[in-house]
N, CA, C and O atoms as a DFTB+ gen file, in Angstrom:
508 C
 N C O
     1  1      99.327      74.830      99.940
     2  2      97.894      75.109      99.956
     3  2      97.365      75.122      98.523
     4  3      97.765      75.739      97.536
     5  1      96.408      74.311      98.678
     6  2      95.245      74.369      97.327
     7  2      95.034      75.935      96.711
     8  3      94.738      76.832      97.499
     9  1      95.223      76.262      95.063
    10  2      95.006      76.913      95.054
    11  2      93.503      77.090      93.375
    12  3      92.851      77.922      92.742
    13  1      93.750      75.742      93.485
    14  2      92.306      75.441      91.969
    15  2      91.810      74.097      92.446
    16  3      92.172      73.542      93.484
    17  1      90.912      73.625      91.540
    18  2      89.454      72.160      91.743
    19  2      90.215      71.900      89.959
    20  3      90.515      72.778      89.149
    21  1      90.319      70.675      89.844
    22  2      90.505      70.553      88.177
    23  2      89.734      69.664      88.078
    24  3      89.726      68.738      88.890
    25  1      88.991      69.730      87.160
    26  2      88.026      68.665      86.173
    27  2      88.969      67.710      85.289
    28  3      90.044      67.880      84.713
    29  1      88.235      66.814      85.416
    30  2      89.270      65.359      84.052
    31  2      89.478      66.136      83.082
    32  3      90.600      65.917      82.625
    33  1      88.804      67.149      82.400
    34  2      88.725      68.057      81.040
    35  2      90.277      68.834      81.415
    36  3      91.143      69.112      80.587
    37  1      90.325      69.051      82.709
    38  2      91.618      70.224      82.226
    39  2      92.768      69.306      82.905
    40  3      93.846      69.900      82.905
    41  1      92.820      68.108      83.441
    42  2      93.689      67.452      83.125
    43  2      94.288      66.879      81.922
    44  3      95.441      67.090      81.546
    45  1      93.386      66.109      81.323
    46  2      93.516      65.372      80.447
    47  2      93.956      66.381      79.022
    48  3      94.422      65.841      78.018
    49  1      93.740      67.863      79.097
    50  2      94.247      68.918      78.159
    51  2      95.889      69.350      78.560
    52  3      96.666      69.947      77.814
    53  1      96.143      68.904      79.842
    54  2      97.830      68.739      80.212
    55  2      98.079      67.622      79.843
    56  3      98.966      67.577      78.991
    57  1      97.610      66.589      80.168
    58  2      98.360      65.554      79.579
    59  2      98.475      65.113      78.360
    60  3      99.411      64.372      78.058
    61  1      97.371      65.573      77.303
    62  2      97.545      65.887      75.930
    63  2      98.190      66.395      75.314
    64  3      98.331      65.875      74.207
    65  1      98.857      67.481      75.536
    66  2      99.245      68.749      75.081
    67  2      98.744      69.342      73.943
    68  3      99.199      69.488      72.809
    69  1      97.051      69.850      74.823
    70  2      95.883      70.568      74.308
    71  2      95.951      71.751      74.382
    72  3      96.881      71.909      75.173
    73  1      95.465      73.090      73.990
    74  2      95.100      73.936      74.039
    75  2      94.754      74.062      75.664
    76  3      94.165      73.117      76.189
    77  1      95.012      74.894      76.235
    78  2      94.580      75.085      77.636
    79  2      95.822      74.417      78.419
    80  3      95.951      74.673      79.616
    81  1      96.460      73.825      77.966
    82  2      97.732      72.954      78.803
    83  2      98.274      73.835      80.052
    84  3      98.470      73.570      81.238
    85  1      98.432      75.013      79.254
    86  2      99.921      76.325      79.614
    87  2      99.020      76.478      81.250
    88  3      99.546      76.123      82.305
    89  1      97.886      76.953      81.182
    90  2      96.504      77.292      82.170
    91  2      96.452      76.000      83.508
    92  3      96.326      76.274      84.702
    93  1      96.535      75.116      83.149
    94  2      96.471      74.121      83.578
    95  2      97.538      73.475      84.081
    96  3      97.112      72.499      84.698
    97  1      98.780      73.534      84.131
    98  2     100.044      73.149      84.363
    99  2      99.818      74.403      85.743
   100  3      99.583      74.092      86.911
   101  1      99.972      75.887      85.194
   102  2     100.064      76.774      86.077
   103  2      99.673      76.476      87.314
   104  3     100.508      76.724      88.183
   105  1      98.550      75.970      87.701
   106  2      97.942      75.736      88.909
   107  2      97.993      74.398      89.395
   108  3      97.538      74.098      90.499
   109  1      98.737      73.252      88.312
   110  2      98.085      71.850      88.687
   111  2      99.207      71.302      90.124
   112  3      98.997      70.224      90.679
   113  1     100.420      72.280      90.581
   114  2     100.795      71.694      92.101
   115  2      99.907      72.061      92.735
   116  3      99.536      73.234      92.773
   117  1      99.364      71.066      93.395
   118  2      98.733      71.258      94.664
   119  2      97.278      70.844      94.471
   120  3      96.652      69.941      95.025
   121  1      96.975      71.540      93.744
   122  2      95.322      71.663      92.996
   123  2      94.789      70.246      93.227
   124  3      95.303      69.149      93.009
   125  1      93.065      70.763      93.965
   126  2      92.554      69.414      94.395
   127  2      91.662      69.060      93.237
   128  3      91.017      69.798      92.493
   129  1      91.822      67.299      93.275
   130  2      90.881      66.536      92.226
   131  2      90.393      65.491      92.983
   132  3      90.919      64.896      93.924
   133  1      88.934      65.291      92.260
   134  2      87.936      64.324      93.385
   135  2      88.299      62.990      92.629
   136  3      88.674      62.704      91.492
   137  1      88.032      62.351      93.714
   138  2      88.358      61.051      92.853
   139  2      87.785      60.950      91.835
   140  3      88.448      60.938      90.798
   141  1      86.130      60.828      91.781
   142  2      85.134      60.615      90.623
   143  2      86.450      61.011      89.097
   144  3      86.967      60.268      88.263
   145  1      86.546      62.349      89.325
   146  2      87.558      62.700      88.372
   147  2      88.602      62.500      88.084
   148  3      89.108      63.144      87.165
   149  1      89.416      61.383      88.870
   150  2      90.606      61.069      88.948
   151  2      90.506      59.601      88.015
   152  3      91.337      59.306      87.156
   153  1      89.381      58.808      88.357
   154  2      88.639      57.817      88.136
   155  2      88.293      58.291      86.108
   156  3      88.736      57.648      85.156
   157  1      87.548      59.352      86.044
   158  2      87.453      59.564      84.510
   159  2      88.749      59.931      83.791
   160  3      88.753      59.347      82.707
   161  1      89.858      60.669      83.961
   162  2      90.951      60.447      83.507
   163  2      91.549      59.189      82.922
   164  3      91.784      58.842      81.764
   165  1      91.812      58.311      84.742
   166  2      92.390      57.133      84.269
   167  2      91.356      56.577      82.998
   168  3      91.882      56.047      82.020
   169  1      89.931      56.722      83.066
   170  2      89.287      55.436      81.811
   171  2      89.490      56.321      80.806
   172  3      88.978      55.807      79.812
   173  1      89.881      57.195      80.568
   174  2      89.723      58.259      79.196
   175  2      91.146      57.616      78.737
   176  3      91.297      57.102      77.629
   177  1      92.502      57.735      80.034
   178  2      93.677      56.933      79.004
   179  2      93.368      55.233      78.682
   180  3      93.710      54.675      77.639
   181  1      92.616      54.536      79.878
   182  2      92.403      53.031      79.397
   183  2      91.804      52.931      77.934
   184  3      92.273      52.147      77.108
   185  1      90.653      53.839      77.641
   186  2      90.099      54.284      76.642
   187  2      90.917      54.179      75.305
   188  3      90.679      53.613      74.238
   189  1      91.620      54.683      75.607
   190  2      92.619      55.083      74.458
   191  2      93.778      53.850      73.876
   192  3      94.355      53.722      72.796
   193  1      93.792      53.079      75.096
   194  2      94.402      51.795      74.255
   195  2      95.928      51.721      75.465
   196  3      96.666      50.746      75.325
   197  1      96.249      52.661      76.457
   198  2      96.971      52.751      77.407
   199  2      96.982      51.511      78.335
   200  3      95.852      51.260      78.754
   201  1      98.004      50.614      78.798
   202  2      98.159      49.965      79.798
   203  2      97.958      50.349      81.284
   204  3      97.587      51.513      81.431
   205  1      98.097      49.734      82.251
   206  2      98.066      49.864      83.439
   207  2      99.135      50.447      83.975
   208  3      99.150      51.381      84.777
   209  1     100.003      49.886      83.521
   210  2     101.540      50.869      83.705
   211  2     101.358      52.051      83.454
   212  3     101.391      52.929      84.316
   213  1     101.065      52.311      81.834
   214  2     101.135      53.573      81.432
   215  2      99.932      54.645      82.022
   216  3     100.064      55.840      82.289
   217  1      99.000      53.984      82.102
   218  2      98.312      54.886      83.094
   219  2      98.670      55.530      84.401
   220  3      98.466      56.654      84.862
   221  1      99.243      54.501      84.828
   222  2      99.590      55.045      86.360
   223  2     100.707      56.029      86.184
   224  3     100.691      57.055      86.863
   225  1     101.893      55.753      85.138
   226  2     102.662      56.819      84.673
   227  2     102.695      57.826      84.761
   228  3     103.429      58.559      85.424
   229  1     101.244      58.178      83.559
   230  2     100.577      59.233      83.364
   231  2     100.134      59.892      84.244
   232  3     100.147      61.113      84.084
   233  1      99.720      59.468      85.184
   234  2      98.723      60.511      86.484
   235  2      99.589      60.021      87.836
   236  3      99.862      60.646      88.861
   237  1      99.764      59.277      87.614
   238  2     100.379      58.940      89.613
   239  2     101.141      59.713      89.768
   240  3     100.948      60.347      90.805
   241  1     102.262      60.104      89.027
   242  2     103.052      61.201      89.650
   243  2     102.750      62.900      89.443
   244  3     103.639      63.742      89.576
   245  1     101.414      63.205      89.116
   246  2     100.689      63.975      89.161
   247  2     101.069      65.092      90.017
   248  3     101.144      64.496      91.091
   249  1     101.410      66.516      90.320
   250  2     101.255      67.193      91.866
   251  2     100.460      67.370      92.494
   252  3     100.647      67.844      93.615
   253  1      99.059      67.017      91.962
   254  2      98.062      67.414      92.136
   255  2      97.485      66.383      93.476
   256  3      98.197      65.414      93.740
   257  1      95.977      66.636      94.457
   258  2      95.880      66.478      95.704
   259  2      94.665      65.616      95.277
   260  3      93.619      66.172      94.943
   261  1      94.815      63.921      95.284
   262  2      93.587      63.245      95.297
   263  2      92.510      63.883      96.453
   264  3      92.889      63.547      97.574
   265  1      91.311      64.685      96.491
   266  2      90.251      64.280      97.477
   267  2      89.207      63.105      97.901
   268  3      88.396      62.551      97.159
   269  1      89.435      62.872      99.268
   270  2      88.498      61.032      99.227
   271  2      86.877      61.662      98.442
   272  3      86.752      62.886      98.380
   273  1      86.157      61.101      98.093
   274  2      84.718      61.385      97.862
   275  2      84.092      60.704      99.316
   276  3      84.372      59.532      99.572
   277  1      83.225      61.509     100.256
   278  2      82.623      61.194     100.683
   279  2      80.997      61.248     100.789
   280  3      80.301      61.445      99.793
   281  1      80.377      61.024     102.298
   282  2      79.330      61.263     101.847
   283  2      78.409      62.434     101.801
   284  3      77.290      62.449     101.287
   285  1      79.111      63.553     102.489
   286  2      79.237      64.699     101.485
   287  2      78.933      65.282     100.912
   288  3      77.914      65.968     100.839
   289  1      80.292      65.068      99.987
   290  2      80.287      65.415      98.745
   291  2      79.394      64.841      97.858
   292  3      78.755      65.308      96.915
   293  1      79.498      63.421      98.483
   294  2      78.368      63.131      97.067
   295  2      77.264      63.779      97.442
   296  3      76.826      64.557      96.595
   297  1      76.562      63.686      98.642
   298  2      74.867      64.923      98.550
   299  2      75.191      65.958      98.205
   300  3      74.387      66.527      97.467
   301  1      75.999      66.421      98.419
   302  2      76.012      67.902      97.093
   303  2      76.434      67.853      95.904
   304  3      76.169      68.844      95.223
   305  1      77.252      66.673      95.208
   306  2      77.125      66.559      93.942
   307  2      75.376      65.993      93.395
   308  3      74.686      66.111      92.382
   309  1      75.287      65.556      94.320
   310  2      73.818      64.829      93.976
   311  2      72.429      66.393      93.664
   312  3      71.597      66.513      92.765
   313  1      72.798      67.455      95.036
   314  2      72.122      68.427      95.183
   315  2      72.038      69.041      93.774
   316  3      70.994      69.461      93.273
   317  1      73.141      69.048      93.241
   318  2      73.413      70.165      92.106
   319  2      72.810      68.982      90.657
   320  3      73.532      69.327      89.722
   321  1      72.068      68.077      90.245
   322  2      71.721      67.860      89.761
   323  2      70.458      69.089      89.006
   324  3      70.477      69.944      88.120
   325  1      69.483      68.545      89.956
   326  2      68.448      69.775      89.130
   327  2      68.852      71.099      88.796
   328  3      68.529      71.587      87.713
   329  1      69.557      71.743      89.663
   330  2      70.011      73.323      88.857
   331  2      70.838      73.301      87.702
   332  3      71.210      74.298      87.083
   333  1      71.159      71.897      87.393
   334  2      72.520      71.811      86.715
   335  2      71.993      71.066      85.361
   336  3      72.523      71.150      84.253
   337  1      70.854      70.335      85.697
   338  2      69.937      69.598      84.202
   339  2      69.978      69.978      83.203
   340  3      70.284      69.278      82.237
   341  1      69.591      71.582      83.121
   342  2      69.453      71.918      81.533
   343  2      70.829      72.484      80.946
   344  3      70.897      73.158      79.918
   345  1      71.983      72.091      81.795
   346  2      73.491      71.771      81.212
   347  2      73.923      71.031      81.106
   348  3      75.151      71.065      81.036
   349  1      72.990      69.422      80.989
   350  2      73.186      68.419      80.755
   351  2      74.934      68.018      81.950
   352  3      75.884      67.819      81.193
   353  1      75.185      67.950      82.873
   354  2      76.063      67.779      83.397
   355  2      75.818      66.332      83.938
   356  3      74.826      65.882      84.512
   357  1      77.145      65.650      83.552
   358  2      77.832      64.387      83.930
   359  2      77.666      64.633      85.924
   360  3      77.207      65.581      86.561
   361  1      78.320      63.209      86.420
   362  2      78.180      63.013      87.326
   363  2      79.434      63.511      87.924
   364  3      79.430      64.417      88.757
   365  1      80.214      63.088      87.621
   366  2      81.821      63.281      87.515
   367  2      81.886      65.128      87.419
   368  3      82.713      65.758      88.079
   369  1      80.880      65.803      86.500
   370  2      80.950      67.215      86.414
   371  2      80.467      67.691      87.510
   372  3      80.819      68.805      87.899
   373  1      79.511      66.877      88.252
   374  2      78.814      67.513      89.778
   375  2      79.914      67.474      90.803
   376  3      80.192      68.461      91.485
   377  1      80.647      66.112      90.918
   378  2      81.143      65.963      91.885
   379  2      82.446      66.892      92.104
   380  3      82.952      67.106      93.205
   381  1      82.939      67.444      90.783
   382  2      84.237      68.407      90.644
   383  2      83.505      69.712      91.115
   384  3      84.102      70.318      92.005
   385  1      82.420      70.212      90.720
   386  2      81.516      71.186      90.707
   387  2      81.227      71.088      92.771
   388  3      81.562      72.009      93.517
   389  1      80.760      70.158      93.115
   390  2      80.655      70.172      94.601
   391  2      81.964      70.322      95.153
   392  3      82.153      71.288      95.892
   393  1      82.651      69.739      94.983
   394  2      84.541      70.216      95.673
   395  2      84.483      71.374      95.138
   396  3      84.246      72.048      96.141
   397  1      84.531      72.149      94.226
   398  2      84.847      73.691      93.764
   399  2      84.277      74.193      95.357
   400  3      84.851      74.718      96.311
   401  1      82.897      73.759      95.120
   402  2      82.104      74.985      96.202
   403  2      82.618      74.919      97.942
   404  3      82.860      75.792      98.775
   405  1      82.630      73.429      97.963
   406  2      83.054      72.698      99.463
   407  2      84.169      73.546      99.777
   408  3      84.142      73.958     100.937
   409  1      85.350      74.009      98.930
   410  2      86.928      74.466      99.373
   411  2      87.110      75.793      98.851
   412  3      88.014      76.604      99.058
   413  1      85.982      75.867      98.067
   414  2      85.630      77.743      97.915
   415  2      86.724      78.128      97.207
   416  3      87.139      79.225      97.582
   417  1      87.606      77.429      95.951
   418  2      88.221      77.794      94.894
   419  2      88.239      77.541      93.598
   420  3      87.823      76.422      93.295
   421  1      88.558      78.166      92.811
   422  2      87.846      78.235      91.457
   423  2      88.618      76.894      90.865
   424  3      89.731      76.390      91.009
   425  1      87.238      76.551      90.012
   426  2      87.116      75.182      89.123
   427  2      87.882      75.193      87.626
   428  3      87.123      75.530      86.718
   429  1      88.791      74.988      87.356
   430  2      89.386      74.945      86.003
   431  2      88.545      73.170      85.042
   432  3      88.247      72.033      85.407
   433  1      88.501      73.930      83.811
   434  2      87.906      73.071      83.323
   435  2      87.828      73.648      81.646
   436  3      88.223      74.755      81.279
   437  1      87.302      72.739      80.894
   438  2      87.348      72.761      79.166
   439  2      85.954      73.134      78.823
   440  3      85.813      74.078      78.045
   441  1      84.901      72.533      79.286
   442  2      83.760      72.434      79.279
   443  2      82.980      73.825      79.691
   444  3      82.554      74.269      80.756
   445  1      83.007      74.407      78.014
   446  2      82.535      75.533      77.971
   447  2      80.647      75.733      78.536
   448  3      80.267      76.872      78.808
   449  1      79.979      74.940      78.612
   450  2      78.785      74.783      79.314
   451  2      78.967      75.795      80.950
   452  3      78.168      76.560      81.488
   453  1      79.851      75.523      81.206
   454  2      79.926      75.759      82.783
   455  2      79.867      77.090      83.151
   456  3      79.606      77.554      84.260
   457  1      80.247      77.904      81.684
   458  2      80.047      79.403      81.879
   459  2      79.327      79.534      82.590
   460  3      79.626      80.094      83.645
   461  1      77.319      78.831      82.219
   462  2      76.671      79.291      82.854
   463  2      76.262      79.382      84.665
   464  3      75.264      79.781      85.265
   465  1      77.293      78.924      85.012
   466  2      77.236      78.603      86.790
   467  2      78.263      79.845      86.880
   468  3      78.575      79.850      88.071
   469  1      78.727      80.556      86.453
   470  2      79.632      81.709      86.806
   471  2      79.347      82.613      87.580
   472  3      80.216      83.376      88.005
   473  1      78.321      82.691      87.853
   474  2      77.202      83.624      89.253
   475  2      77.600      82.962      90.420
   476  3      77.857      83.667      91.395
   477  1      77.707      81.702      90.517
   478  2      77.536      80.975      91.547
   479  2      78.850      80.459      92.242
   480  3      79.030      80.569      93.455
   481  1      79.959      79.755      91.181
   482  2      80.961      79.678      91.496
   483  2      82.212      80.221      90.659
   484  3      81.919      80.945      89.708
   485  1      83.607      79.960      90.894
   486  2      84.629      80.587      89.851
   487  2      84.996      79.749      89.149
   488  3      85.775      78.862      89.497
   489  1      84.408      79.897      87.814
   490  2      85.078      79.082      86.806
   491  2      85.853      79.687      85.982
   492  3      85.880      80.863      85.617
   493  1      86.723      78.454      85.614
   494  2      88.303      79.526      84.645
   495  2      88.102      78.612      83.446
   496  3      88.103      77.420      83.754
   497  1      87.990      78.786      82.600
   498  2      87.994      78.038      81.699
   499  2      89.077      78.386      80.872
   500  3      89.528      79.518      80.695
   501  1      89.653      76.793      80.130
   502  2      91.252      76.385      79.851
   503  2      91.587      77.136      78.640
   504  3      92.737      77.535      78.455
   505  1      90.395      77.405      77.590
   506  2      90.650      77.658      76.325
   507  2      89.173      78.141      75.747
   508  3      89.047      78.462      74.566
């Protein structure tokens, strides 16, 4: 059983070996990730100059629980736009942000912005 939502931010701080790693390892069996976010990972390593191989390396054997994006999720990633504007939030940040709420467990993530939704949902932030 699921027991965290991870954002590309607190993946990509495990697979770095960033600050927040230790936080992020802890919870990452099982722990669900939306595609959208599965999707910004992989281009953050293509980004970086990583092959196709090495990408898939990197994340495919992951423990972590791809979620499909449906349609959904996306109207509630879409919903959380306006409350979410003047935190300038990515799309990819809604759609992790809508799975948090959809499965009602707390969102690990880097992206100190998110404090401010802490009323609303559980955010852990990595570092």
């Amino acid at each position: 059983m699921a027991d965290a939502v991870l954002d590309a931010s607190a993946i990509l701080a495990s697979l770095q070996d960033e600050p927040g790693k230790a936080a992020v390892d802890a919870v990452m069996e099982g722990a669900l990730v939306c595609t959208v976010n599965y999707a910004e990972v992989a281009s953050k390593l293509f980004a970086d100059g990583l092959s196709a191989a090495q990408v898939d390396a990197a994340v495919g054997g992951l423990p972590f629980f791809i979620v499909p994006t449906d349609a959904e999720l996306a109207f509630d990633a879409a919903a959380l736009r306006a409350p979410t504007k003047h935190l300038g939030l990515s799309l990819g940040d809604r759609f992790c942000l809508a799975l948090a709420r959809r499965s009602g467990l707390p969102v690990f993530t880097a992206d100190r912005n998110w404090r401010a939704l802490a009323g609303s949902l559980d955010i852990r932030l990595i570092r």
